[in-house]
C-alpha atoms as a printed R data frame, in Angstrom:
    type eleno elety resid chain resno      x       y       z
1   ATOM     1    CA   UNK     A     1  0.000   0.000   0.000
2   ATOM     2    CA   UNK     A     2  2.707   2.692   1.257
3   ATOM     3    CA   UNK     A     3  4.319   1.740  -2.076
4   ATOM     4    CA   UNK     A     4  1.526   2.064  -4.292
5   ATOM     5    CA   UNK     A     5  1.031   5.391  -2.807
6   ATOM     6    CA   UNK     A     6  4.772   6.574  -3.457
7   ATOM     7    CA   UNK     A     7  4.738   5.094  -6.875
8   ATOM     8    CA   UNK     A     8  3.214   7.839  -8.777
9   ATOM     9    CA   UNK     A     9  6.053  10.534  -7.078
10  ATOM    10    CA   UNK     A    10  9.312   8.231  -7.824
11  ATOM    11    CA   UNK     A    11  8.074   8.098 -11.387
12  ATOM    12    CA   UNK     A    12  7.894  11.509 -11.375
13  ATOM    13    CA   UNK     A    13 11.504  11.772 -11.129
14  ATOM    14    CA   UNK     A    14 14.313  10.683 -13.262
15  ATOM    15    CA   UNK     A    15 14.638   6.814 -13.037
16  ATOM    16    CA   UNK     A    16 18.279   6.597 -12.324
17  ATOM    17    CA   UNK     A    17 17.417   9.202  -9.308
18  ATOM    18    CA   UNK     A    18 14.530   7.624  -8.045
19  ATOM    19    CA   UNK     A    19 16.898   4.503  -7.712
20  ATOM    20    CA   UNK     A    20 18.760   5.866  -5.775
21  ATOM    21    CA   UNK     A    21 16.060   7.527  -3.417
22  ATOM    22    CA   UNK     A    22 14.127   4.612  -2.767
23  ATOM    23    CA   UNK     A    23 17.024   2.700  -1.777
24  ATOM    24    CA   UNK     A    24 18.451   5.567   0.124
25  ATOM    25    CA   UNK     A    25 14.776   6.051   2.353
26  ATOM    26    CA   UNK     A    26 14.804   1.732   3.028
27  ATOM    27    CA   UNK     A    27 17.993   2.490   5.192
28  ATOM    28    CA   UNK     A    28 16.688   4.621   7.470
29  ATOM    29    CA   UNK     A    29 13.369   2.920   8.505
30  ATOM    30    CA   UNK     A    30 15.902  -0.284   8.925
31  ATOM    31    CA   UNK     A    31 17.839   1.271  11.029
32  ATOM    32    CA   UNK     A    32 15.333   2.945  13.348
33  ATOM    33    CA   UNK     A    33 13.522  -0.683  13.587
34  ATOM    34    CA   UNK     A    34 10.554   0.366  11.574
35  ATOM    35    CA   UNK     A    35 11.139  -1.474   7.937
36  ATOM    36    CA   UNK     A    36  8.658  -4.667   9.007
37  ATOM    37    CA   UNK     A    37  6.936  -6.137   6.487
38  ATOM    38    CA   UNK     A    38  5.233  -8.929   6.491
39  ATOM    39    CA   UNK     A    39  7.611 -12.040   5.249
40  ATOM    40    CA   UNK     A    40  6.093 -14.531   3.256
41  ATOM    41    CA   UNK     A    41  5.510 -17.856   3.884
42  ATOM    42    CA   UNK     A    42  8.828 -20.133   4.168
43  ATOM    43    CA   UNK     A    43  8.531 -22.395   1.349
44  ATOM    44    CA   UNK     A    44 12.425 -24.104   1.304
45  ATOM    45    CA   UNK     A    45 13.860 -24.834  -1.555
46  ATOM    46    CA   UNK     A    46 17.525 -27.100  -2.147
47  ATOM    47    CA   UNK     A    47 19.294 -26.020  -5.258
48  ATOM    48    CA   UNK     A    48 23.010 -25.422  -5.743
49  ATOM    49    CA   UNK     A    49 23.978 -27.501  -2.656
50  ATOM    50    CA   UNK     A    50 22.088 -24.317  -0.756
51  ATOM    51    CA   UNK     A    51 19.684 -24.165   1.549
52  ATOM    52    CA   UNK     A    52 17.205 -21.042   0.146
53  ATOM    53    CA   UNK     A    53 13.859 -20.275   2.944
54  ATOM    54    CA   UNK     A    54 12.569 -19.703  -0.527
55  ATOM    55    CA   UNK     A    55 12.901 -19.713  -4.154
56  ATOM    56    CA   UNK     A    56 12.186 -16.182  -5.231
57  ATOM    57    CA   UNK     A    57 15.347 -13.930  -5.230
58  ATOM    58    CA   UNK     A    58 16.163  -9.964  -6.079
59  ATOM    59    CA   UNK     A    59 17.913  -9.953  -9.560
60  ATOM    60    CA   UNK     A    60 21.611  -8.291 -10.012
61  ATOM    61    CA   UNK     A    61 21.539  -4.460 -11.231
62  ATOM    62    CA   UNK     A    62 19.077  -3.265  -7.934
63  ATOM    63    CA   UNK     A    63 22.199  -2.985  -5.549
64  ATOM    64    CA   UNK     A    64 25.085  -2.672  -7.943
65  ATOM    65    CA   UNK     A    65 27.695  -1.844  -4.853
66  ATOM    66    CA   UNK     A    66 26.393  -4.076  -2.443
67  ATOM    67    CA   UNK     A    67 25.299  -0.910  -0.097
68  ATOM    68    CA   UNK     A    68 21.738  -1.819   0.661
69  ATOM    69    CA   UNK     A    69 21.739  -5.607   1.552
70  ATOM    70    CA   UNK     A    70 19.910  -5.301   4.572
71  ATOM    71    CA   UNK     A    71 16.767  -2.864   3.422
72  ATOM    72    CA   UNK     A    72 16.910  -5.747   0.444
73  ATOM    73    CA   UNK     A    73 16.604  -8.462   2.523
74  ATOM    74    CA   UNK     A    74 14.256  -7.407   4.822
75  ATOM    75    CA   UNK     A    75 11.622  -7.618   1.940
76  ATOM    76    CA   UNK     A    76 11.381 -11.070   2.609
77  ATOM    77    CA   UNK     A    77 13.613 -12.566  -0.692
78  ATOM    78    CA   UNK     A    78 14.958 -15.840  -0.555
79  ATOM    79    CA   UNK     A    79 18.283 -14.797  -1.771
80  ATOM    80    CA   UNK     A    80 19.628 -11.503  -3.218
81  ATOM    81    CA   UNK     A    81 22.078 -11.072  -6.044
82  ATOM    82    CA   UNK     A    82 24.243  -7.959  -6.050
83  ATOM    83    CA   UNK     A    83 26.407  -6.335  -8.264
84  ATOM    84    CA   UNK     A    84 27.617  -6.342 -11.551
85  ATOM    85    CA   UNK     A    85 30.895  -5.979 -10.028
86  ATOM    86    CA   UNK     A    86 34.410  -5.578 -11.686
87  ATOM    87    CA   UNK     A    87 37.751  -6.198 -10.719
88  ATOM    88    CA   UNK     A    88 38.872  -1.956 -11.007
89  ATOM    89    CA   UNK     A    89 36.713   0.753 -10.533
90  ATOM    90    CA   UNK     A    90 34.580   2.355 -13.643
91  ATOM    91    CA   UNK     A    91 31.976   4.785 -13.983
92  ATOM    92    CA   UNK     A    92 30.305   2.801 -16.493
93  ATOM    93    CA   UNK     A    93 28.161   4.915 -19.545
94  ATOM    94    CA   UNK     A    94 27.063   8.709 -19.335
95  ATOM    95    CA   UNK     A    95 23.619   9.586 -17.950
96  ATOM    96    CA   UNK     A    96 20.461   9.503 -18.801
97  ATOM    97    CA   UNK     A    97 21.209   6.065 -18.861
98  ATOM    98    CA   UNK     A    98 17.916   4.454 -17.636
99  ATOM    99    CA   UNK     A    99 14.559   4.668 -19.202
100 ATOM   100    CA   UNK     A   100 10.956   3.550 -18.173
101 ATOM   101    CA   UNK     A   101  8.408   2.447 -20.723
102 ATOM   102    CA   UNK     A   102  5.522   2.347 -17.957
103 ATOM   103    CA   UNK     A   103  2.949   1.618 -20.709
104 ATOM   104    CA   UNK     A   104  4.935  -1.675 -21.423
105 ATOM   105    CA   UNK     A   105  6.195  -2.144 -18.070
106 ATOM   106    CA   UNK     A   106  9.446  -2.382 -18.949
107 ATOM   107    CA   UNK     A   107 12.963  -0.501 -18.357
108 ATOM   108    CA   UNK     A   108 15.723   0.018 -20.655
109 ATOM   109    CA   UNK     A   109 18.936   0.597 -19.264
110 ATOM   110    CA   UNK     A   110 22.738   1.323 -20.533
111 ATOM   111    CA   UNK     A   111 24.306   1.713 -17.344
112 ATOM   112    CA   UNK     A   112 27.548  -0.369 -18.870
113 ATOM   113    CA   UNK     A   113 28.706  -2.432 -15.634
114 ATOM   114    CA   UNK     A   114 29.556   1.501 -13.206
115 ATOM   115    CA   UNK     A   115 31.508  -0.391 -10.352
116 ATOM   116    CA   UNK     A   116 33.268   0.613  -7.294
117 ATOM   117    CA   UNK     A   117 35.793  -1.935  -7.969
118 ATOM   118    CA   UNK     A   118 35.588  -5.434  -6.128
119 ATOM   119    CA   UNK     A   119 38.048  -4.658  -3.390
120 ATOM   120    CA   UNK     A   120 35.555  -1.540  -2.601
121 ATOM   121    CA   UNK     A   121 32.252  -3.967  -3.271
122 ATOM   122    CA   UNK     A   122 33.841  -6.444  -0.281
123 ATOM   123    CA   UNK     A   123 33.860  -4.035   2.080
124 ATOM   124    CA   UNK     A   124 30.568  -2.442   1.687
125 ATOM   125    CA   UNK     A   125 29.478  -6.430   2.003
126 ATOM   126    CA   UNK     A   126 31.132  -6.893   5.078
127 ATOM   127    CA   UNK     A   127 29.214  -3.744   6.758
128 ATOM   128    CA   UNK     A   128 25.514  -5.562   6.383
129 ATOM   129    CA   UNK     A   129 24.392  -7.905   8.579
130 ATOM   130    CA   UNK     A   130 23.320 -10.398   5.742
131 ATOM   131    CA   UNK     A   131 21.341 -12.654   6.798
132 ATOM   132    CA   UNK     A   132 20.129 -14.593   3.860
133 ATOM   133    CA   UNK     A   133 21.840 -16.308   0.749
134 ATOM   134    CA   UNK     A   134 24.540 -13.570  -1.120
135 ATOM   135    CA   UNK     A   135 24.799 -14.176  -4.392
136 ATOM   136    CA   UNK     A   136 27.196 -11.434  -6.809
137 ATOM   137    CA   UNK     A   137 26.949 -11.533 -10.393
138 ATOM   138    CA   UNK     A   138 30.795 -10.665 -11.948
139 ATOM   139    CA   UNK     A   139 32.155  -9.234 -15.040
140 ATOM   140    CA   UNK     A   140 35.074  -7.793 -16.870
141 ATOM   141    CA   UNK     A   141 35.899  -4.100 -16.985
142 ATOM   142    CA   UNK     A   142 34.894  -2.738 -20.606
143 ATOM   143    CA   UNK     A   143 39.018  -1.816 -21.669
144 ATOM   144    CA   UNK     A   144 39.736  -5.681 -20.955
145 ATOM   145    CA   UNK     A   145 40.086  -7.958 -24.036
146 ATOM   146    CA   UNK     A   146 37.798 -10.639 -24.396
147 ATOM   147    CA   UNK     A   147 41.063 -12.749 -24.599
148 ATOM   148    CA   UNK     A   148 42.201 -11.485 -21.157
149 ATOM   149    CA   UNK     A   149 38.414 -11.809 -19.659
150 ATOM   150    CA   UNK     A   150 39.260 -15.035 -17.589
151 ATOM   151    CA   UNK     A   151 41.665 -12.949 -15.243
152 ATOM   152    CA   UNK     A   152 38.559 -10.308 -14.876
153 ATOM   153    CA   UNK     A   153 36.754 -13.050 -13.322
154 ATOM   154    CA   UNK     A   154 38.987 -14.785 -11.405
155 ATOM   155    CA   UNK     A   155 40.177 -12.040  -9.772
156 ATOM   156    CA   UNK     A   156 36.370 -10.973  -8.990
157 ATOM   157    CA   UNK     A   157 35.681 -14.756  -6.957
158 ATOM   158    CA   UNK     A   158 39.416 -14.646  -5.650
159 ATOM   159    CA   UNK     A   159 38.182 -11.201  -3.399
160 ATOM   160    CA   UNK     A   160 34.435 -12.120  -3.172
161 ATOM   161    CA   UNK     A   161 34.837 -16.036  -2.009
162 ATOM   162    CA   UNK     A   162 34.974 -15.933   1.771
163 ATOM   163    CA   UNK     A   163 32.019 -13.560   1.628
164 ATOM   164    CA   UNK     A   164 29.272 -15.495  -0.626
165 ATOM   165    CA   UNK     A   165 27.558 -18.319  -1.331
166 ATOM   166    CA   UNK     A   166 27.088 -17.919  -5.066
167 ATOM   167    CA   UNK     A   167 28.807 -16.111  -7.689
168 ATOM   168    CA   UNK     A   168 26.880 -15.025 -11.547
169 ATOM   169    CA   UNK     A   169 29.075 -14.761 -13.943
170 ATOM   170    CA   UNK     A   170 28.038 -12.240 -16.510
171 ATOM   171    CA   UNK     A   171 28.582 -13.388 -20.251
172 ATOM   172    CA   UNK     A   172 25.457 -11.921 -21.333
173 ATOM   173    CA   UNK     A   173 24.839  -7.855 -20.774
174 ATOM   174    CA   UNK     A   174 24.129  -6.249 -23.810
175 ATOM   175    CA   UNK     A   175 26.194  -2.805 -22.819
176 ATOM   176    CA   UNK     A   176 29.598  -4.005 -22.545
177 ATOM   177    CA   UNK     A   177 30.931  -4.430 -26.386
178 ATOM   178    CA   UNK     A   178 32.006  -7.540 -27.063
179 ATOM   179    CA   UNK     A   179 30.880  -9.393 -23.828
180 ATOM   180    CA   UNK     A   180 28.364 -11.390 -24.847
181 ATOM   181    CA   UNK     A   181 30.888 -13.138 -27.322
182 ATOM   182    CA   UNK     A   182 31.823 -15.124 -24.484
183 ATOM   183    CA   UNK     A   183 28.539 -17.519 -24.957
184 ATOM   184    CA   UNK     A   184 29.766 -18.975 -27.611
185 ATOM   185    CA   UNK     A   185 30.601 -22.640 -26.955
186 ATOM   186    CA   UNK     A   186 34.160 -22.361 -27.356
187 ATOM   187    CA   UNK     A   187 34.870 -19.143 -25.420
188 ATOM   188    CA   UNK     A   188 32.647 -20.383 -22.511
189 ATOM   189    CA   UNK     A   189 33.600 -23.389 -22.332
190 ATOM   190    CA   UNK     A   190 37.529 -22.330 -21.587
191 ATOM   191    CA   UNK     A   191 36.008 -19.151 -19.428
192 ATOM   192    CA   UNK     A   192 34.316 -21.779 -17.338
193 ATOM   193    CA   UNK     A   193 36.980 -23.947 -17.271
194 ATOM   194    CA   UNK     A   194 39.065 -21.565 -15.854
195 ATOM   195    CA   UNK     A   195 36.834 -20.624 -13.445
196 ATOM   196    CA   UNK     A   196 35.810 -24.136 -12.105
197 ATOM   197    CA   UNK     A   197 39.679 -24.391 -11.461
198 ATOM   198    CA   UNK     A   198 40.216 -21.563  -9.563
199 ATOM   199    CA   UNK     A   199 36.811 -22.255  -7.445
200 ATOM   200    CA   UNK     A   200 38.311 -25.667  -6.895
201 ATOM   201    CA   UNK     A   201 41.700 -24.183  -5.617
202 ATOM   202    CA   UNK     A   202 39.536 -21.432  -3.278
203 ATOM   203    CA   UNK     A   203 37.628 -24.111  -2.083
204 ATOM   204    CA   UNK     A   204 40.501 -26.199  -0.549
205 ATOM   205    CA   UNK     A   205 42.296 -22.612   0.854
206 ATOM   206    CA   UNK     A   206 38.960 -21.574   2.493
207 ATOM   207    CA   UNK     A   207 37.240 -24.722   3.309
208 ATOM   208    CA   UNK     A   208 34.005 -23.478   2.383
209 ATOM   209    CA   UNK     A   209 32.252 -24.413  -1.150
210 ATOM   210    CA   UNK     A   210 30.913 -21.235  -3.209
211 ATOM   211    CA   UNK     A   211 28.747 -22.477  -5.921
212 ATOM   212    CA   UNK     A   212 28.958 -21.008  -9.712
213 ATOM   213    CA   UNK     A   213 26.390 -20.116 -12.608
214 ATOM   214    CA   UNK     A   214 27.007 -18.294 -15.754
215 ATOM   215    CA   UNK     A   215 23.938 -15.870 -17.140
216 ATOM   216    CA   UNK     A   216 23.044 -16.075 -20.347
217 ATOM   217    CA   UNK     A   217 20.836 -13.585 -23.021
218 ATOM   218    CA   UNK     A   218 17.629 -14.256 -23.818
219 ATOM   219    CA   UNK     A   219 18.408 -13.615 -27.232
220 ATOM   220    CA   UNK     A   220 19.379 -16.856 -28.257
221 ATOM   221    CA   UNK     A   221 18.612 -19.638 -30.864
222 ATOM   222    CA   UNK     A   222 17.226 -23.262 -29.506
223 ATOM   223    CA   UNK     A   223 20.725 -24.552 -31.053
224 ATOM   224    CA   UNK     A   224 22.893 -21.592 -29.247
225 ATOM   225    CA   UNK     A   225 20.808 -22.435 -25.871
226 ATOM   226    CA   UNK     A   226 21.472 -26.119 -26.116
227 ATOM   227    CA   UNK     A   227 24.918 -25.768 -27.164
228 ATOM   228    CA   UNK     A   228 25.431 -23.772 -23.879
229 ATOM   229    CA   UNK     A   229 23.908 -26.466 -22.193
230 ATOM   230    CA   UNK     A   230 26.413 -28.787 -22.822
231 ATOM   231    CA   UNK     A   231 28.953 -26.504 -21.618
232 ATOM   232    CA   UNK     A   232 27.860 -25.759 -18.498
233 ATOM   233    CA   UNK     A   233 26.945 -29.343 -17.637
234 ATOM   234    CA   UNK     A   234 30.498 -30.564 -18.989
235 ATOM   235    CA   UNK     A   235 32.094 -27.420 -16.921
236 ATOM   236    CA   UNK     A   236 30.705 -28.859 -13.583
237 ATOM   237    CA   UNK     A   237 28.416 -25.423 -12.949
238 ATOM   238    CA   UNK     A   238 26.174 -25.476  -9.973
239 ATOM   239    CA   UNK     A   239 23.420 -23.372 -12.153
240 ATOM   240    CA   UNK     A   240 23.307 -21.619 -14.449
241 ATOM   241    CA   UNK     A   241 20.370 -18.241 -14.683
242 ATOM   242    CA   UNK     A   242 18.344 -17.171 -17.765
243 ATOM   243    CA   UNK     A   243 18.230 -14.624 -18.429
244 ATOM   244    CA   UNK     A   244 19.599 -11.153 -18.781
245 ATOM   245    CA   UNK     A   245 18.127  -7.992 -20.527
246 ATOM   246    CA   UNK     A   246 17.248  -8.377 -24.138
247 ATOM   247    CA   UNK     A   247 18.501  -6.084 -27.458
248 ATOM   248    CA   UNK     A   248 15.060  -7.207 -28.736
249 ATOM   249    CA   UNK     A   249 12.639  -3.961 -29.494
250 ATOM   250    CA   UNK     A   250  9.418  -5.372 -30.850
251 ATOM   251    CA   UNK     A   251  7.315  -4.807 -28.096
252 ATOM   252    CA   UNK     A   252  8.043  -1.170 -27.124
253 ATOM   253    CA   UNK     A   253  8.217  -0.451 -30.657
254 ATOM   254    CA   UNK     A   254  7.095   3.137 -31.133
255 ATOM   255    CA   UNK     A   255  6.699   3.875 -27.373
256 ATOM   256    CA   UNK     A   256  8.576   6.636 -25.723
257 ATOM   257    CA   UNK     A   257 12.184   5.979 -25.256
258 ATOM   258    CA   UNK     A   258 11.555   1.993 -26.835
259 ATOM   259    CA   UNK     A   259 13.976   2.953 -29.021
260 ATOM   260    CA   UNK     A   260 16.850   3.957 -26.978
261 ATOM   261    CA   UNK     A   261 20.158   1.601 -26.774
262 ATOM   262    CA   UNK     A   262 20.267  -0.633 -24.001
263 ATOM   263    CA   UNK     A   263 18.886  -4.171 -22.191
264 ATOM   264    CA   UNK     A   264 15.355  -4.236 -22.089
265 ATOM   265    CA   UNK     A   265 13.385  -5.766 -19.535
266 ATOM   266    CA   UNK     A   266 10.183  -5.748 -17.964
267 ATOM   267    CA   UNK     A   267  6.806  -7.524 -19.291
268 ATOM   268    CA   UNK     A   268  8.223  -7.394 -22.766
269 ATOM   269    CA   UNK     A   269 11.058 -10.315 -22.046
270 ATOM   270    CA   UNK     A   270  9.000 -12.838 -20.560
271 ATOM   271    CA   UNK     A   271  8.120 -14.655 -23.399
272 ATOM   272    CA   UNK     A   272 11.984 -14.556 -24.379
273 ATOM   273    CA   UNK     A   273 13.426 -15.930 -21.249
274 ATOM   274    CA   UNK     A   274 10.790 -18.255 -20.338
275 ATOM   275    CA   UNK     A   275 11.727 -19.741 -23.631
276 ATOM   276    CA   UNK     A   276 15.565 -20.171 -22.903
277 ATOM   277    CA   UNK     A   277 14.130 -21.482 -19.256
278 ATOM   278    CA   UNK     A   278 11.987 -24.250 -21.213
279 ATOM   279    CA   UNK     A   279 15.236 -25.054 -23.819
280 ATOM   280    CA   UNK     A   280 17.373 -24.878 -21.148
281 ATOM   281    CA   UNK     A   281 14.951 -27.732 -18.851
282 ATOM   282    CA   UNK     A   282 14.674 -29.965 -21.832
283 ATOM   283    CA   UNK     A   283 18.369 -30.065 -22.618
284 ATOM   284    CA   UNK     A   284 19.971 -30.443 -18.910
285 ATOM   285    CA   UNK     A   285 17.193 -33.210 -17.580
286 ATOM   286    CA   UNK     A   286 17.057 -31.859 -13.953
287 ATOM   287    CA   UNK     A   287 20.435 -32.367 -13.693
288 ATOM   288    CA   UNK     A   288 21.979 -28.724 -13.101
289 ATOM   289    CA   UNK     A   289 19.352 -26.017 -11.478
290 ATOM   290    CA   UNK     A   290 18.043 -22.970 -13.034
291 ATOM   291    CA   UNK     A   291 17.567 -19.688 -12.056
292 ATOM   292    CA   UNK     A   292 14.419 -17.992 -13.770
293 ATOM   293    CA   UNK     A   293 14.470 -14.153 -14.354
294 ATOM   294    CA   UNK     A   294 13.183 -12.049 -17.027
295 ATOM   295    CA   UNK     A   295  9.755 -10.305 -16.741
296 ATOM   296    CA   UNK     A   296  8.081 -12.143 -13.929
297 ATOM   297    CA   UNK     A   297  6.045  -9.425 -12.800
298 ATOM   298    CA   UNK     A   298  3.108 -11.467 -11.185
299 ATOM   299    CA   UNK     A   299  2.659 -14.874  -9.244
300 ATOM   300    CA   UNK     A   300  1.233 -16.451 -12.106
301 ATOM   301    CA   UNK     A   301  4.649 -15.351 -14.118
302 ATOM   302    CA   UNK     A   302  6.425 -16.857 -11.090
303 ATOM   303    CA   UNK     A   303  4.434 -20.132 -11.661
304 ATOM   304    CA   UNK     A   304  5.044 -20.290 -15.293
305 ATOM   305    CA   UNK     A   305  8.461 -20.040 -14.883
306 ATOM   306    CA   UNK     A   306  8.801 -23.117 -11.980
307 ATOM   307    CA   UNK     A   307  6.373 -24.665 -14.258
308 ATOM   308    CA   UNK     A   308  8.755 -24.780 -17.114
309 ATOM   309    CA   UNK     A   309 11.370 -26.177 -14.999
310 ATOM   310    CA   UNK     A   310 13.113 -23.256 -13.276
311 ATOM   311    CA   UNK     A   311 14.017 -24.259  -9.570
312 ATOM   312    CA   UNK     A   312 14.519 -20.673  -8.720
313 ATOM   313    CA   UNK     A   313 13.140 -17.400 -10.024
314 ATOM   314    CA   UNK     A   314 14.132 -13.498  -9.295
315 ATOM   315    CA   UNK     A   315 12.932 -10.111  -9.830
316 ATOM   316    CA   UNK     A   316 14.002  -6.761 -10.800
317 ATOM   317    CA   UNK     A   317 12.090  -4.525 -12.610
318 ATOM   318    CA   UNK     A   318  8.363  -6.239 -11.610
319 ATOM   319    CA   UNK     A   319  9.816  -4.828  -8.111
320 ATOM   320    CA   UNK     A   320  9.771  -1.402  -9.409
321 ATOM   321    CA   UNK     A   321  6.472  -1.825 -11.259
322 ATOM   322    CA   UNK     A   322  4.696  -3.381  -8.453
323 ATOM   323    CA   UNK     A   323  6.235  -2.880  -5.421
324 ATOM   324    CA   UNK     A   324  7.589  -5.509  -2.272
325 ATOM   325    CA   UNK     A   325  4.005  -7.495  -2.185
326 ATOM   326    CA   UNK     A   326  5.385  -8.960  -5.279
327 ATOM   327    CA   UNK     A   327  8.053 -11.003  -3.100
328 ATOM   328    CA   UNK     A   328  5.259 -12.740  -1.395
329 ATOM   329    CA   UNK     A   329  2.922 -13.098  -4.156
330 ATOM   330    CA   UNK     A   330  5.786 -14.837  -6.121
331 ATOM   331    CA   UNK     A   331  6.565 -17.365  -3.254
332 ATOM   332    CA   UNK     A   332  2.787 -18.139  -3.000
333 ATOM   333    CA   UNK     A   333  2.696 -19.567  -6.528
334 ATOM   334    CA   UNK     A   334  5.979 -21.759  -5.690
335 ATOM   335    CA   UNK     A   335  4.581 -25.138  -6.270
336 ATOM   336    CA   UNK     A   336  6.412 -26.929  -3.466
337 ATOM   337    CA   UNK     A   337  5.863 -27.571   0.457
């Protein structure tokens, strides 16, 4: 209700701003003991060798600098991803670089990866009290080389490992140039590779397992989808989540600011990612959980997604759209116990 009430004045402002705000103003009510809202039920859930109190999760891009973890996770989410992060600091694209399409219910934004740097991210983490599952999605700064990538990411688990329980590795945002290369079966594979090494190694120094799973685009073939399949199930990955934002533009079409560059996402991707989810169930058999995002703005999106064989789901901009009763309303339409 409170939400639905300050709705119509964040939209009012510029959406990069109003961001900001709203995360700014679910600080101090946390603080003073009065953010209390009412958790939804506890519907447990097993995937990745972790324990989640339930399967619906806050999407990467909300809390890019990991500064708000415990206003986020007082909403009642089973698990929160932060970040993107990078190894150095960058200031990612120029503003305006975020765009509403309210009449689509969508978002389009270019923010380009803007990081504090991962040695900056850790401490910010280490300030919250964070009491539910951490997960950080990773990528590589925009002046490294595709061919130097791997080191981006390594060094981005090396500093986050003793502080999370699962790391997102970014192959798929549409405003880094070049990044998304890395789905391709090949390049993934080795990325993967190198990364399942290095876990393995981290693993043994910190005696505490940190599970993996890349994130792929929704704009994908069935044949690039299942191809990617393979390679995460030959990689050894503990998930792997579909999807990101998409370059697609049919559905905004004509609409204020549907044109400008950017991931879209919002109502207009569902169909999109719950179409990788459904690829990506029929190809791995059960045998490697996924992680269902992409315009789940409602419980019934929530169920379609677990229907076609996601284990978990998470939301971004559906938060934005319709506020934190969407939390609960997605963990209602979990089909489990």
């Amino acid at each position: 209700m409170l939400y639905a009430l300050a709705r119509p004045l964040l939209f009012a402002l510029d959406p990069e701003t109003a961001h900001s705000l709203t995360l700014g103003l679910a600080d101090a009510p946390l603080r003073l003991g009065l953010l209390n809202f009412r958790k939804p039920a506890h519907r447990p859930v097993r995937a990745m060798g972790l324990e989640f109190r339930n399967p619906v999760g806050l999407a990467a891009g909300l809390d890019k600098q990991a500064e708000h973890v415990d206003a986020l996770a007082a909403l009642g989410f089973g698990f929160i991803e932060l970040g993107g992060v990078t190894p150095r600091p960058q200031p990612g694209n120029p503003r305006p670089r975020m765009f509403r399409i309210p009449e689509a219910r969508a978002i389009i934004n270019r923010f380009g990866l803007n990081s504090v740097g991962v040695e900056a991210f850790v401490e910010n983490l280490k300030r919250a009290r964070r009491n539910t599952i951490i997960g950080v999605n990773i990528g590589k700064n925009k002046d490294t080389p595709n061919e130097q990538a791997a080191e981006d990411y390594e060094r981005c688990l090396e500093v986050l490992y003793p502080h999370v329980h699962y790391v997102s590795i970014n192959v798929s945002s549409p405003n880094t140039a070049g990044l998304r290369d890395l789905q391709s079966a090949a390049a993934l594979g080795a990325l993967l590779a190198r990364l399942r090494a290095k876990r393995d190694a981290l693993r043994e120094k910190h005696g505490r397992a940190v599970a993996l799973a890349p994130k792929i685009a929704p704009d994908l073939d069935g044949d690039a989808v299942r191809a990617i399949a393979d390679v995460v199930r030959r990689s050894g990955m503990d998930g792997v989540i579909a999807t990101n934002t998409t370059v697609a533009r049919d559905e905004v079409k004509g609409l204020q600011h549907g044109a400008e560059e950017g991931g879209l996402s919002g109502a207009p991707l569902r169909e999109r990612s719950l179409g990788v989810v459904r690829e990506l169930a029929a190809a791995l058999k059960g045998e490697i959980p996924i992680i269902g995002v992409g315009g789940i703005l409602s419980g019934a999106d929530a169920a379609e997604r677990f229907s076609a064989g996601a284990s978990l789901v998470q939301v971004y901009t559906g938060l934005i759209y319709r506020g934190p009763r969407l939390v609960s309303e997605c963990v209602s339409a979990y089909p489990g116990k």
